[in-house]
N, C-alpha and C positions, 0 to 999 in steps of 0.2 A: 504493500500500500504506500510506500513509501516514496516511490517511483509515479504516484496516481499525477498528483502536480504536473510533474511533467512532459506525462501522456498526454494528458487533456491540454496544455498549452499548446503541444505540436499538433497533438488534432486540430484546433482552431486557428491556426495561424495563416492558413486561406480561409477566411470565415465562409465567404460565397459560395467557394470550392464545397466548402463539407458543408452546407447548410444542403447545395442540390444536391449531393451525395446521399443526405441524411432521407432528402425525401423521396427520391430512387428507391430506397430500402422501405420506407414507410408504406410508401404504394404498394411496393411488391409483396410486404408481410400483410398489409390489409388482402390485400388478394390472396393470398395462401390461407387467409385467415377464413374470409369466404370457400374457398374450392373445397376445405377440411369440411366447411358446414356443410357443403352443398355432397360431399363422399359422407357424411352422415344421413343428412336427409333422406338419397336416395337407397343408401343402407337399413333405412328405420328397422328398427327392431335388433337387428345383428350384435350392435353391443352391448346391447342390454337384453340378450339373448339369454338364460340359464344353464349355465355350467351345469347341470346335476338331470336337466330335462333332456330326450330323445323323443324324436316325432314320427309316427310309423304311416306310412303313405303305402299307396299302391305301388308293385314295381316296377307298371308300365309308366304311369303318369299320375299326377296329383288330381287331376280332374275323373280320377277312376276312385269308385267307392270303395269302402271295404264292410261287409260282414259287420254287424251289430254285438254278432254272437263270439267274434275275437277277442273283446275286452276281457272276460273272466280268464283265458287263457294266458293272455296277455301277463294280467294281472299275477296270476303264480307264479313266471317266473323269478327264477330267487334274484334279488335285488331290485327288485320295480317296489315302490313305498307306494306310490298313489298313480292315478290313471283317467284319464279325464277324454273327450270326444268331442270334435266339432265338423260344420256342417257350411260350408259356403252357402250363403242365400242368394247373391247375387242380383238384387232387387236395385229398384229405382226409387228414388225420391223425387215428386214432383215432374223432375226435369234429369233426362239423359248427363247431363253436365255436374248434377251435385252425386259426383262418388262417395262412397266410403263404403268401408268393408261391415259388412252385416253378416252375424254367427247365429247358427242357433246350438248353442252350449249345452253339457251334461249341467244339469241345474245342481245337483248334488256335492259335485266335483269339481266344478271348473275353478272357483278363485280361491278354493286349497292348492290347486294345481300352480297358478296363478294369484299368488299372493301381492305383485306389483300394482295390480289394480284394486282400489283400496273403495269400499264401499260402507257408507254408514251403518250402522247394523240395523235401524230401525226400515232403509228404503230395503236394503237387501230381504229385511223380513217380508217387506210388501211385497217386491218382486218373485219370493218364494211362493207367497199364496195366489199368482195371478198368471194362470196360464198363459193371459194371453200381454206377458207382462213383458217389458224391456227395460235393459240398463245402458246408457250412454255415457262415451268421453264427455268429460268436462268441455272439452274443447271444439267436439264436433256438437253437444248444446249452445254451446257459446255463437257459432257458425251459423245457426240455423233458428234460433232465438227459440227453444224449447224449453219449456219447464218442466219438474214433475207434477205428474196428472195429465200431461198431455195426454192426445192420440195422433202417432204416426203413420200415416197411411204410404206402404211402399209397394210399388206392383212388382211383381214377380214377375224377374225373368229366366226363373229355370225352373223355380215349382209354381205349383198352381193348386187351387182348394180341390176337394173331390168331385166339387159343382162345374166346375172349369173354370168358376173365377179367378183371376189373378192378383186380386188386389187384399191385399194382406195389412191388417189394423193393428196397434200393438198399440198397448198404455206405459207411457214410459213413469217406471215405476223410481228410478234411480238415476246417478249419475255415481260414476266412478273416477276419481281424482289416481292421477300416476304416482306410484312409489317411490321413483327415482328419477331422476334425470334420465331422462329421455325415451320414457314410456310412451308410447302412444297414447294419446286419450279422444282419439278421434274416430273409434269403434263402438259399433250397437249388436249388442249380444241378447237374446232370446229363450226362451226354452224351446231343447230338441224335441221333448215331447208333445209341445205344441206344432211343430212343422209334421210327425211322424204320425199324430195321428189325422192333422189336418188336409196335409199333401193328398195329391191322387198318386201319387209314385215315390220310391225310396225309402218305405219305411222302418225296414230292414238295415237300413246302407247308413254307414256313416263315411264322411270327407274323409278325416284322418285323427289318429288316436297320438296326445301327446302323454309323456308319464314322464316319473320323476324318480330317479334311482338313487340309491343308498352313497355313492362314492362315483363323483365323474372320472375318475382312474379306471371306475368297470365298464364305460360306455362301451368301450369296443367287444367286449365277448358278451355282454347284456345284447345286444344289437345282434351279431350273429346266431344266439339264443333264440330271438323272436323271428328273426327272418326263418331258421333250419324247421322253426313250427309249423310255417304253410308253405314250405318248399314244397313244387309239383304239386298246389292245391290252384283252384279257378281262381282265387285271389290273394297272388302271393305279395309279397310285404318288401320293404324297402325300409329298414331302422337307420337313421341318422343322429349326429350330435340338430339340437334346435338351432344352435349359431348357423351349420351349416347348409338347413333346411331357408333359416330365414336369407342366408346369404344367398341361395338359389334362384328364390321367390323375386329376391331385389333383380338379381341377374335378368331376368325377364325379360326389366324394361333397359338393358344393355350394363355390357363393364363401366359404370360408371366410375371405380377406382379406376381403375386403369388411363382411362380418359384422364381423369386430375392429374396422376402423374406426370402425363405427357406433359399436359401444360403446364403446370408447378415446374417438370424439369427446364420448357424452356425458360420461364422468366425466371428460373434463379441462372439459370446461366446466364442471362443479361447480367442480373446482378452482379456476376463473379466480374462480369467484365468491366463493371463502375465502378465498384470495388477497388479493382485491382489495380485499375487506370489511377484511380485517386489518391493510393498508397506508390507506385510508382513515380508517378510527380515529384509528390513529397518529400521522399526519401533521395532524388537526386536535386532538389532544392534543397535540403540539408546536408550535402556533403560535406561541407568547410565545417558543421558544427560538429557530425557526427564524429571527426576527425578528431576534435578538440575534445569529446568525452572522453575517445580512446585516450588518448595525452594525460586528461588527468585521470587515468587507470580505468575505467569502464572496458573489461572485457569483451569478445568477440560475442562472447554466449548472454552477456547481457546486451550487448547493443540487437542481436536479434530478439531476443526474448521482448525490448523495446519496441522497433519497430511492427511486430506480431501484439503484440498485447493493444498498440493503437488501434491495428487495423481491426480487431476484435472487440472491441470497445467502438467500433464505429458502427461496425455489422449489428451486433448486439444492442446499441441504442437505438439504432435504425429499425432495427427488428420488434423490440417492446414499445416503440410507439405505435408503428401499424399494428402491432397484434393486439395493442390497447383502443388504437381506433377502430378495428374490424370487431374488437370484443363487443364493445360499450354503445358505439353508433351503429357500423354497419352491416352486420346479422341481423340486429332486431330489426332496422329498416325493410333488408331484405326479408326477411324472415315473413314479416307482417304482410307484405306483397305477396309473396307465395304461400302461406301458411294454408290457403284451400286446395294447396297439391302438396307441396311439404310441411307436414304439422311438426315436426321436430327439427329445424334451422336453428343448429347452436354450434359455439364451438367448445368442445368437449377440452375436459385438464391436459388430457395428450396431446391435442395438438397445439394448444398455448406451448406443452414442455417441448415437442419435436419441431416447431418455430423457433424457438431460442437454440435450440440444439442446430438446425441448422446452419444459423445466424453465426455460431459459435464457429462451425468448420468453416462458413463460407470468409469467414476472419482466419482463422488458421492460414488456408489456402491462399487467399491473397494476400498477405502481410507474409510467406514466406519466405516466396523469390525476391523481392526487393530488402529484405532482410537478410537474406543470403548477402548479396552483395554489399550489404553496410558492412556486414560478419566481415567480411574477405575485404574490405576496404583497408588501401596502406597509406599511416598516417603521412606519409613522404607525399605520397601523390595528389592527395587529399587538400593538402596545406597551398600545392601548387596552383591548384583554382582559384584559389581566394583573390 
């Protein structure tokens, strides 16, 4: 710390220079700050996925049912704790435009299975006595200006009554508030036993079976346990970790990691290269002094370890203000704009830590070559410039 004084002088001694340097870097970490929200958003669920839950799907496709009569089976195997079922509804509200995922859940079992979605006990009581009852995201209420005691009317686009109606009423009995950062709360969940005995078809058929085992260490031989049960049956099973079921489901709508990547790697390479440019100036505008520290004994190993600590102290201020203005200002802005397609637009602890972590090498890297050559600078030649 000793040495801070000095850094920070030579940082600012082109104020101009480092001020558009500083906001180069600002830009670029508010945008990484963004891309991190936007690879969550389009992730929803994934990291806040359950370590300890497996999801068991058809093993042709998820839009294949499975057998009603699987759960008990299911359920024996040694290590499964709890076991729970849901049902894609696939309904409309009002208008083709207003999405959201609508369930119709084991009433019994679902939010033991799902403890993240946190419900009053007195609406949850209600919702138990009302067949024809529903519980809503906090969020997807908020969207649609719904209260408890409402009535939802959503038409059905994949079941229908046994009358052939399609248009399906539900009393929203509850609202469910998220557990954690970055729960979804923009799902309307029902009873299965309402659709099962309502429906003209499927009432036998569930979407897919999630459960919750004893130690995430056993997912893998828990998994091929429940698959080796309907191996060579008309509806054989597919067990996955839930991270990697929800990561599939995102996959869908395309590699959206992948995509951010890309473009995070170009504009940090820009960066490297304002960076690097802005520490090189520097460092051969400083030769006559950097000379004069060797002189009064400043070694090789500290005149580099000086010029790297500037450039790292430049990256890394640069870095915490955009990742402070992408936190504070502009996610919520964005976020607010898209929250009827992305309900969870945040930037999660990791990547505030993995913005400063990169801020930290992209300081490394460019403060090393020009450090180099301070390091290897001879005071004879040095003094001759002056």
């Amino acid at each position: 710390m000793k040495y801070f004084p000095l850094i920070w002088k030579n940082l600012w001694r082109r104020k101009l220079r480092t001020l558009f340097t500083l906001l180069a870097a600002l830009f670029t970490f508010a945008l990484f700050g963004v891309l991190v929200a936007t690879n969550v958003a389009f992730g929803m669920g994934v990291d806040v996925s359950g370590a300890d839950r497996l999801v068991v799907i058809h093993k042709i496709s998820l839009i294949m049912p499975l057998p009603i009569a699987y759960g008990d089976r299911i359920a024996a195997v040694p290590g499964v704790k709890a076991l729970t079922h849901m049902n894609w509804f696939g309904g409309v509200y009002k208008d083709p435009k207003n999405f959201f995922a609508q369930m119709a859940v084991d009433t019994p079992t679902f939010f033991t299975v799902y403890p993240e979605y946190v419900v009053p006990p007195a609406q949850m009581q209600a919702w138990n006595a009302d067949r024809a009852g529903a519980i809503a995201g906090r969020d997807l209420a908020a969207r649609f200006g719904w209260k408890i005691g409402d009535k939802i009317p959503i038409l059905g686009t994949i079941f229908s009554h046994k009358d052939g109606s399609r248009l399906w009423t539900f009393n929203l009995d509850g609202l469910y508030q998220p557990g954690k950062k970055g729960v979804d709360a923009t799902q309307f969940f029902f009873h299965y036993e309402y659709l099962k005995e309502a429906a003209s078809r499927g009432g036998d058929l569930v979407g897919w079976y999630t459960i919750r085992i004893d130690d995430a260490k056993h997912a893998g031989p828990i998994s091929q346990q429940i698959d080796a049960l309907f191996a060579n049956s008309p509806y054989e099973t597919k067990t996955s970790t839930e991270k990697a079921f929800a990561q599939g489901f995102a996959n869908q709508i395309g590699n959206i990691g992948l995509i951010v990547r890309y473009v995070l790697s170009a504009v940090l390479f820009g960066m490297l290269l304002v960076i690097g440019n802005t520490m090189a100036q520097s460092v051969r505008e400083r030769t006559n002094e950097l000379a004069v520290l060797k002189t009064l004994g400043f070694s090789n190993g500290l005149v580099l370890f000086l010029v790297i600590a500037e450039s790292c102290l430049l990256a890394l201020f640069g870095a915490a203000l955009g990742l402070l203005f992408s936190w504070a200002v502009l996610t919520p802005v964005v976020g607010t704009m898209l929250k009827q397609f992305l309900p969870t637009f945040f930037i999660p602890a990791w990547g505030i830590a993995l913005g400063l972590a990169v801020a930290l090498a992209l300081g490394v890297i460019t403060g090393l070559m020009p450090g180099v050559q301070a390091m290897r600078l001879r005071i004879v030649d040095a003094l001759r410039k002056v």
